[in-house]
Steps between C-alpha positions, in 0.01 A plus 500: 500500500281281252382155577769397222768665669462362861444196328848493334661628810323224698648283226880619541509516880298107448804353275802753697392327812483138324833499374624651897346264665573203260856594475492474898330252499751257289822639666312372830388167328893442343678619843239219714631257205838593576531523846338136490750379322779591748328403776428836638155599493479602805733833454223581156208447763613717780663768274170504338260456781695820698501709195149448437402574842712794556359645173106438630582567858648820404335623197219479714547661774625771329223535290233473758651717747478789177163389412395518827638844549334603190192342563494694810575839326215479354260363771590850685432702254266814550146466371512861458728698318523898484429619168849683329649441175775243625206271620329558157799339338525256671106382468624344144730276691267381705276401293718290304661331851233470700234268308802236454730600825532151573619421174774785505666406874501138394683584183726718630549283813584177296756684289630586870463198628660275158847742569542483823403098474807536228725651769429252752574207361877559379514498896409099527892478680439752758181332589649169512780552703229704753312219499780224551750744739748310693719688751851565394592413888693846453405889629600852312696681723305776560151417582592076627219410245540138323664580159198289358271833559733654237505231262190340504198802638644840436487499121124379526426741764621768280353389188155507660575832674510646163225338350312632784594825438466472123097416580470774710619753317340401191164462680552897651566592127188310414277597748582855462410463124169346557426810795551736290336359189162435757553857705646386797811719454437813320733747365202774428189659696419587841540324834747202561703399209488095665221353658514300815484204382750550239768645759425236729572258204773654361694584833473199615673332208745751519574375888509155387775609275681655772455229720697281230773734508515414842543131385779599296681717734514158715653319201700760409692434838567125386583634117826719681666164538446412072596793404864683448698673733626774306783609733715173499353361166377213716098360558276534742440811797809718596580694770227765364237244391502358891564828683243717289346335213315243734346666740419743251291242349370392805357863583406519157276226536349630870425878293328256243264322680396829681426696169327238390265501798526915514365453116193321588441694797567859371271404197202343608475529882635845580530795267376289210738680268827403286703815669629285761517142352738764274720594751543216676596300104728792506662484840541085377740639187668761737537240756655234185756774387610620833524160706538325221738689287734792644500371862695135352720757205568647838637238700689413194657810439576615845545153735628238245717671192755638774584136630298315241759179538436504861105512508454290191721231611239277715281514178785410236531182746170414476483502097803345465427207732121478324661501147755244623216318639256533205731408223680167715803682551559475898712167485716617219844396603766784445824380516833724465678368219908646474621401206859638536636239288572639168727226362374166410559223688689159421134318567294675281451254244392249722286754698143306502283890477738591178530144331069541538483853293257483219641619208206399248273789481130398458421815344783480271491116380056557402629501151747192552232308607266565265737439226670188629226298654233552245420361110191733479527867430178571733675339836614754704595540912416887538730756570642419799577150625465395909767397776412190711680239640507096474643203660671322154771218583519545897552877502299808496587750253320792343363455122376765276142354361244611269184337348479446146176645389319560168553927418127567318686821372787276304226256314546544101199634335384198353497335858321815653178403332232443804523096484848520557530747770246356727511154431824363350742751697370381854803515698892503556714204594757469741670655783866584381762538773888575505731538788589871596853459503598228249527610109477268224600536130566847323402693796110340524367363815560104610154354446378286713168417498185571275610356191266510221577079438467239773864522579713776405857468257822489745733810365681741656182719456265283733479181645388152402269445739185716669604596818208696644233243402143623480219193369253775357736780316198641315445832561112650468523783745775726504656822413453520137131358499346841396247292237223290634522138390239211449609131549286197507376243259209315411724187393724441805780347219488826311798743546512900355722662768826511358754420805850465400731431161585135451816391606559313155367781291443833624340593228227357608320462877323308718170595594307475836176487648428650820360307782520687827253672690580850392248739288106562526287251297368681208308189343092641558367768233456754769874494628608524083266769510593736833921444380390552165324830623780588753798460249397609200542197346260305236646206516433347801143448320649439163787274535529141512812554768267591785307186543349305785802461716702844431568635797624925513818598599504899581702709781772264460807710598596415845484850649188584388343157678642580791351844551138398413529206725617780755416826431624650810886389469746657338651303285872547473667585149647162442378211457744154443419135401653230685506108496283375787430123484518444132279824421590799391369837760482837498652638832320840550574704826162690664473783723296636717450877537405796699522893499354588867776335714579772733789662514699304202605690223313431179660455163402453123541106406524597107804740606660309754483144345635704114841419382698375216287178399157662577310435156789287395326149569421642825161641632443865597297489816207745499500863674393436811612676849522256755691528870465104584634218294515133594597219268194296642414256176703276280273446201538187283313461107594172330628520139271235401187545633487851644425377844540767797622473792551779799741401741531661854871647540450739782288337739477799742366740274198655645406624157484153319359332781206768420432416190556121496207588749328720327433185197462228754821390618599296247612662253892535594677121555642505854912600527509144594353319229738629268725226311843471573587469140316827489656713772857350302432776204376823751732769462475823643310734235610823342258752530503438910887529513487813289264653743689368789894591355328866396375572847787344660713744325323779776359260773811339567573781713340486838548778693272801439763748527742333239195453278390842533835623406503270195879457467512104490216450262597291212389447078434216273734550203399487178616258235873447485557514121261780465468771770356749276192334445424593888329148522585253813721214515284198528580244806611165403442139632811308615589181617769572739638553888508845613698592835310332824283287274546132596464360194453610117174652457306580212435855556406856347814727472561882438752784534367902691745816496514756701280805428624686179798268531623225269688320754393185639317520837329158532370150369156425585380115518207288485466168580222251644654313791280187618245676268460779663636851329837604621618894422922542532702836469838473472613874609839613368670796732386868401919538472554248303509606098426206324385511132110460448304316178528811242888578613615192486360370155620850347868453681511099351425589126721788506774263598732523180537110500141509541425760260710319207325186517175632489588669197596190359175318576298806390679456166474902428147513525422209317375324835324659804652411917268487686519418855320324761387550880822591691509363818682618787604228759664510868769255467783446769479864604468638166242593253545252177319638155372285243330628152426271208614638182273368199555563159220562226587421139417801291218719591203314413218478770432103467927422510567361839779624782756222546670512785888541425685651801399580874637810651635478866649725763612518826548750787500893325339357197767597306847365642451147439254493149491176274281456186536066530334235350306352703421558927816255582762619291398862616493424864887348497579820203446719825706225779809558236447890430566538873757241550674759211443764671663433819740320364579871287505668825140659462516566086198334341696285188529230325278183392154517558420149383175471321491881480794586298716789615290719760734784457685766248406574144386292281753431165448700269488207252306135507823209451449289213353187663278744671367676201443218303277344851349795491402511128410125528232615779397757289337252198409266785278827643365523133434129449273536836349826337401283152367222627290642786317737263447167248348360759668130468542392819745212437732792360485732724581174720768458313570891461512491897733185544766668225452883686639306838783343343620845349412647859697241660803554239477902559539465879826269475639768256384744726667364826796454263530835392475592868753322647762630250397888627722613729329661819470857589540649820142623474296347721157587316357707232631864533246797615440581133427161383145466345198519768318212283531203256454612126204213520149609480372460872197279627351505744568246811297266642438261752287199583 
């Protein structure tokens, strides 16, 4: 190559490694900045400090223990080499190695060495929790070693066994080369094709090698325990495993150690030949097959197939009590639940569990909210609203809340200009709640709280006053804060952010300046310079907006803060705001993880935790196998400043003791530092109870032989109102008193079947009693037949009753049902079913489901159906169906109340009042359609307030036309009635 050319190649590898190391460099520089800002520096240092070490302490060793090899390759090579045409070939090589040999090994060493410094420090949490091991105060069941061996050493111990045997085998490859290239290993000539010194060398890396086996062979007698038994389905060492498999590997491990030493000894100190070093590597692979191979396929064939429940039941024990153990499922209550009552009782409408049902949907009622409590086309609250509960006028209830943030996504294009998106369009406003249960005008929620004004306007749509008060309802970190903003002025009087319409004129706004502690001060040149470099982005030199004061507002969504703050918790799929002493918090739910507990069966968190809201304002959690799970951390960001907080939840979790350790000790806030007001808003999070209802539907059984067989196991269904989509019915937070509760409980609900079946076979509960969590089954008898989720919505809207009226409000097609979570409820020895039936104007996207009806059962699911009004009117529709009923002697007839007539065909004709409700609705329904796609909100106000009154008038001629249709003797829809409503399906959800 010409000067020129290594010039210009010095040139590009010069500016290639400028722009690597600066783009390093200013990630580092803006993640210190960060991390200051949150108070958290600590977590960047050690994270960094580990990494970096583990990639020197690593990358070196690995390199020098190849260079050294190398080095000593060619230290033994001979000074005289026969002459034959191989060596002649060769002699061109070595004159081009040997005058810069040095040069070459620390080339190819550091290219070594940089990889395997690359490898090592993606392992800065195995290290850590080595370093900071606590014991679990628990033994496997097998060996009586502390559980802490598994979770904290063995996946360091096995890490380093293979980069041990990674340098070793690359350094035989190398060392081999570099013999051969100098003449110590010949393939050509006369005499010896290896010299002595070369054997020796060679042989003895080879026993090394072996000797590592050895190593493994010992680990591999711990790894029986991780990994599955195939037999039973189950984790950790079988009947075969413990009878064969491990004292196979002991023996293994014995033969190792002495062909390692026969190696050295055969080579160098007896025969000094490879013959025997040969056959005893080959006895080790006989010796690996046999022992280790067809002596345990064996045992299995011959000793545990023919009575393979018998022998494999102490082991099923042992992974079913570790899973149990692992995932918090040992004090899980199961209580046997009868529920022979199939008629409803005389108290049901005062029943406290049913009168606490939540019939507003927060998936559902997104659109509502967004609609009704905003003046602003860019407000939005997400896809899927949160549950939680609040003490409002004495009681306790359950409200469905959202936070009223600016969508980046639904600016106009004049306000997407960069100005506007990063300093105008700052931040959302408000924390908008409505009760679960209660439903104001035209089907919307009853607001309550987060009103855009100081005070909100009494109506029958939300009340006059704010009843969930919060003193700082701006909103800078939350959900929708994808954009980076930049807030703070030179002139303290000088306002930009735009913060909410005026209550006079919306038209216009009020404006804000931001004066908390949030953001990273961007004021010097070199900060507008390294963001400026970092994001693209001119401006932050240019502009007149980023001035001495600005301060830099970026990783802003809740989530996202949380797992940088902590990188080693998982960070459940839903996050919810709450009120907490005037501020408005995120609520985020951590967990701490494992895949080496012993014996506990592992599962996939993006599989288990997947159901019908995943992606729809809910998180997927990543792919990750785990078989230990503890809700350990309750994580708190404020929606002002962004501050985070890590709160302990589990305080006897070896695992997050570990790392609080592992970054001084400080970093989690004691269990009992933790607010009151706080601990008010926990709730028991999804993702865990998904886990925990998915492996209860197997690990509810307890004895191995019942397990083994497999005949009790149960299934989460999937969603009512659309089986076919083979997606799961989501749980769903309620408010209520389950059997042998002591009080109403805000607590985590959902239906299993039986295996294959669509019957219902349980309810599964969670609940935090005296804040500490709280798992209920509620076991129906395996003879009892009684109706599951997917049954019993398809036997309610095939109700003929039920089936008219839904025509009706689907107006032929002109408006889409859809329907909401249905919940299924032990109440007085029965099962009561609930489902919120919403109706969606037309088919636009933006239109918003109002609900109109709730759908309720009781018993089969499909005796006693009513489509009612509201959750009172429905609950006495059911009292007077079966007052009816017996008083017909067992015939299912007559009024229904709110439902209209439950039972024969529907008339063949509408009566005139009827029709003319019913056309009345119609231009009400087209009114709604007009005005919401003008986009005048005082008309589609209006629009609203007329579509209720022609609701209102269709239901009295309704219930009028119902109670002059004389009753059939057919107690429900006939077998050939229609499987489904003629609406287009949705999919339910839950909170």
């Amino acid at each position: 190559m010409s000067r020129r050319g290594r010039v210009t190649v010095g040139v590009l590898v010069g500016v290639f490694l400028l722009f690597t190391l600066l783009g390093w460099g200013i990630d580092a520089y803006t993640d210190y900045l960060w991390f200051h800002e949150v108070d958290f520096v600590n977590v960047f240092s050690g994270v960094l400090v580990t990494r970096l070490l583990l990639f020197v302490v690593i990358g070196l060793a690995v390199a020098l223990i190849i260079a050294a090899n190398l080095y000593l390759a060619y230290r033994l090579r001979p000074l005289l080499r026969p002459h034959s045409a191989e060596q002649a070939t060769l002699e061109r090589y070595r004159m081009v190695i040997g005058p810069r040999l040095g040069t070459w090994i620390t080339v190819l060493c550091v290219i070594i060495g940089f990889f395997a410094g690359l490898s090592a420090q993606g392992r800065w949490k195995e290290w850590m929790l080595f370093q900071n091991a606590v014991p679990f105060g628990k033994v496997d069941p097998q060996f009586k070693v502390d559980i802490g061996f598994y979770v904290f050493d063995y996946p360091l111990w096995r890490y380093l066994l293979g980069v041990a045997f990674t340098a070793v085998v690359l350094s035989v490859l190398g060392s081999l080369a570099v013999h051969y290239i100098f003449g110590g290993v010949r393939l050509q000539g006369v005499g010896d094709r290896m010299t002595t010194a070369a054997r020796a060398h060679l042989t003895t890396l080879v026993a090394v090698f072996v000797l590592l086996k050895a190593v493994a062979y010992i680990l591999d007698r711990r790894a029986l325990l991780l990994e599955q038994h195939v037999a039973s389905g189950l984790y950790g060492a079988g009947y075969t495993d413990v009878n064969a498999l491990l004292p196979a590997k002991e023996i293994l491990a014995y033969i190792s150690i002495v062909v390692a030493i026969a190696i050295i000894v055969f080579s160098n100190a007896g025969m000094r030949n490879l013959v025997w070093p040969g056959v005893s590597l080959a006895l080790l692979a006989i010796s690996a097959v046999a022992i280790g191979g067809i002596y345990p396929l064996a045992v299995q064939s011959f000793s545990v197939k023919p009575s393979q429940a018998d022998k494999e039941a102490p082991y099923i024990q042992k992974s079913i009590n570790a899973t149990r153990d692992a995932f918090g499922l040992t004090s899980t209550d199961i209580e046997p639940y009868t529920a022979t009552n199939v008629s409803p009782p005389t108290s049901l409408p005062t029943d406290t569990s049913a009168e606490n049902v939540r019939v507003i949907d927060p998936q559902l009622v997104s659109q509502a909210f967004t609609q009704s409590q905003q003046s602003r086309g860019f407000y939005d609250f997400g896809k899927k609203l949160d549950v939680d509960r609040y003490d409002v006028g004495g009681k306790t209830s359950d409200f469905v809340v959202g936070a009223r943030e600016i969508n980046d996504d639904k600016l106009t294009t004049q306000q997407r200009n960069w100005l506007n998106r990063h300093t105008v369009y700052t931040h959302g406003y408000g924390l908008v709640a409505a009760p679960a249960n209660n439903v104001g005008c035209a089907g919307l929620p009853y607001f309550v709280s987060g009103f855009l004004g100081n005070t909100g306007q009494a109506s029958n749509c939300s009340s006059g006053t704010e009843q969930i008060k919060v003193d700082q309802p701006r909103i800078y970190y939350g959900e929708q804060s994808t954009e980076y903003a930049i807030v703070g002025q030179s002139d303290k009087s000088r306002k930009v952010e735009f913060d909410r319409p005026q209550e006079n004129d919306e038209d216009q706004g009020e404006y804000y300046a931001y004066d908390g502690k949030g953001g990273v001060p961007v004021g010097s040149f070199l900060r507008k310079l390294v963001f400026s470099i970092k994001l693209t982005e001119s401006n932050f030199l240019l502009s007149d907006a980023v001035n001495d004061n600005s301060k830099l507002m970026y990783i802003r969504d809740p989530r996202s803060r949380v797992e940088k703050v902590a990188p080693f918790l998982t960070i459940d799929g839903d996050p919810y705001p709450a009120a907490v002493d005037g501020r408005i918090v995120w609520i985020l739910d951590g967990y701490t993880t494992s895949a080496t507990y012993p014996y506990s069966s592992k599962i996939n968190l993006a599989n288990e935790t997947k159901d019908e809201l995943t992606g729809q304002g809910q998180f997927a959690l990543a792919r990750d196998d785990v078989n230990y799970m503890r809700n350990s951390v309750k994580a708190t960001v404020d929606a002002y400043d962004g501050t985070v907080k890590l709160y302990e939840f589990d305080d006897q979790d070896p695992l997050l003791k570990a790392w609080n350790k592992a970054f001084g000790g400080h970093l989690i806030i004691p269990k009992a530092d933790t607010p009151a007001s706080l601990e008010a808003h926990f709730r028991y999070p999804q993702d865990l109870f998904k886990v925990q209802r998915n492996l209860l539907t197997k690990f509810h059984v307890t004895d191995p032989r019942a397990f083994f067989s497999g005949q009790d196991f149960w299934q989460v269904p999937n969603a009512p109102d659309n089986p076919q989509s083979n997606v799961k019915q989501p749980p769903y937070y309620l408010n209520v008193q389950l059997p042998k509760q002591t009080g109403t409980q805000f607590q985590l609900t959902a239906a299993v079947t039986p295996l294959n079946r669509e019957n219902l076979a349980a309810l599964v509960s969670a609940s935090y009693v005296d804040n500490q969590p709280k798992l209920q089954v509620y076991e129906l008898p395996d003879q009892t037949v009684i109706p599951g989720p997917v049954q019993v919505h398809r036997n309610m809207t095939a109700n003929a009753s039920v089936l008219q009226q839904l025509t009706l409000l689907s107006r032929n097609g002109q408006s889409q049902v859809l329907y909401g979570n249905l919940v299924s409820l032990p109440v007085s020895d029965g099962i009561l079913y609930v489902e919120p039936v919403y109706v969606k104007t037309g088919n636009q996207d933006n239109a918003a489901p109002l609900l109109q009806k709730v759908l309720m059962s009781y018993g089969d699911g499909g005796t006693y159906v009513v489509l009612a009004d509201n959750l009172k009117s429905g609950l006495q529709a059911l009292v007077n169906q079966a007052k009816q009923n017996g008083n017909a002697n067992g015939n299912n007839q007559g009024n229904t109340g709110n439902s209209g007539n439950t039972s024969g065909t529907p008339p063949a004709t509408l009566p005139t009042e009827l029709a003319q409700a019913a056309a009345e609705l119609d231009t009400a329904i087209q009114n709604v359609k007009t005005a919401q796609q003008s986009g005048d909100f005082t008309k589609y106000g209006e629009a609203l307030s007329a579509l209720d009154t022609a609701m209102a008038k269709f239901q009295n001629a309704q219930k009028a036309a119902t109670a002059t249709t004389p009753p059939t003797p057919s107690g429900s829809a006939s077998p050939s009635a229609p499987a489904s409503t003629p609406a287009n399906p949705a999919p339910s959800a839950s909170g």
